[in-house]
C-alpha positions in Angstrom: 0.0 0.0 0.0 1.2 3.1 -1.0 1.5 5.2 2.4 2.0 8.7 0.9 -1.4 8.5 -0.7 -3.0 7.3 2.7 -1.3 10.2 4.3 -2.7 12.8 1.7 -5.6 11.0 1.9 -6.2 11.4 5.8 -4.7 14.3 5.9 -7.1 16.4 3.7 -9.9 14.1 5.7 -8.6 15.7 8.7 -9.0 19.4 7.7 -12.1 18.5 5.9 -14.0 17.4 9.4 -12.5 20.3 11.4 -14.9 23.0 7.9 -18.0 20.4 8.7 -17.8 20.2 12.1 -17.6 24.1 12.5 -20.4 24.0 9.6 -22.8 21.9 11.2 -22.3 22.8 14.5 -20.5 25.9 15.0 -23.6 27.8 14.8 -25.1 26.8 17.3 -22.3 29.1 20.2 -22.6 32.2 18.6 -25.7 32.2 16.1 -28.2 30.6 18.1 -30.3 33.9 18.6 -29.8 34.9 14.9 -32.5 33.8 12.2 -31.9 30.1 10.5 -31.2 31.6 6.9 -27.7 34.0 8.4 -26.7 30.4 10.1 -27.6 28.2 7.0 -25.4 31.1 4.7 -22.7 30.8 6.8 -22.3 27.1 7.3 -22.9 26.7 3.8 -19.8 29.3 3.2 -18.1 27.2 5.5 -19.1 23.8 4.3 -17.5 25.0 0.8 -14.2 24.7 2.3 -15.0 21.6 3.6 -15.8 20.1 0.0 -12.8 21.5 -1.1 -10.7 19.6 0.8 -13.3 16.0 1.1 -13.4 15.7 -2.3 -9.5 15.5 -3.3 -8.8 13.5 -0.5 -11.7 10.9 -1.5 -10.4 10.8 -5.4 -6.7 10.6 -4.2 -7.7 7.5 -1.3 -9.9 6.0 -4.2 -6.8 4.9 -5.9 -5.6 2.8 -3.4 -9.1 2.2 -0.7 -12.5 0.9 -1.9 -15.4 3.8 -1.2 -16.2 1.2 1.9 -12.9 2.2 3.6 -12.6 5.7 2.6 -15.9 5.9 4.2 -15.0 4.2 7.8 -11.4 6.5 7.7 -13.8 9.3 7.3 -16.5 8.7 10.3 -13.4 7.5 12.5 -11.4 11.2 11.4 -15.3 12.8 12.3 -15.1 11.3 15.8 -12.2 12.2 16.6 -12.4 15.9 15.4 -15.8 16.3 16.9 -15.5 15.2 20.3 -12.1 17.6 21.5 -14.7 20.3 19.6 -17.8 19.6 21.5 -16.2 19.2 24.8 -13.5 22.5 24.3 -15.1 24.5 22.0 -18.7 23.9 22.8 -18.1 22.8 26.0 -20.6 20.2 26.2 -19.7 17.2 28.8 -17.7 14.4 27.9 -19.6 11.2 28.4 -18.4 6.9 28.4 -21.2 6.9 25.3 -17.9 8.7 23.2 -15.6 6.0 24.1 -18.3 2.8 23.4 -18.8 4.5 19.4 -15.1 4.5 19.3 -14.8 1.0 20.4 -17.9 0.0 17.8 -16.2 2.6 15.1 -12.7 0.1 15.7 -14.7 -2.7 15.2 -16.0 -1.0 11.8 -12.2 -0.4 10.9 -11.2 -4.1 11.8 -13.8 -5.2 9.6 -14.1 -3.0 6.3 -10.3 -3.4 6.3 -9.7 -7.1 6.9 -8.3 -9.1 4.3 
């Protein structure tokens, strides 16, 4: 397996989560007493960075990772990019139900990637 395209690959994934997460929920801190449509116009500003960056890294992982695995490196990357943002920036409390979808998310890993 070619590891430089992995690395690209979960890189841009990376950076592509931190645009969506802010998109979908960083609204809701400083915009929750402003009308929907100024929200929806600013997370869909946002999300455009977000697409800039998901797309790439899924035609780049595509060479070497079935859609199946680019899919499982992507909700494991969202995990872990949304729960340091719910519980810093947010500051929402950090619960044992974070760590038992991690555990289920490594079982989704072990098996989408298994020989």
């Amino acid at each position: 397996m070619n590891h430089w395209i992995v690395a690209q690959t979960v890189g841009l994934l990376i950076l592509s989560n931190v645009f969506m997460t802010f998109a979908w929920y960083g609204h809701l801190k400083h915009l929750s007493a402003k009308p929907f449509y100024v929200a929806a116009l600013l997370s869909w500003g946002v999300a455009l960075f977000e697409y800039l960056l998901q797309v790439p890294a899924n035609r780049i992982g595509h060479q070497m990772l079935s859609v199946g695995q680019l899919k499982i490196i992507q909700e494991v990357i969202s995990l872990g990019v949304f729960v340091p943002f719910s519980v810093f920036y947010l500051r929402e409390g950090l619960s044992w139900n974070y760590l038992f979808a991690g555990l289920c998310l490594l079982g989704a890993v072990f098996f989408i990637f298994r020989g």
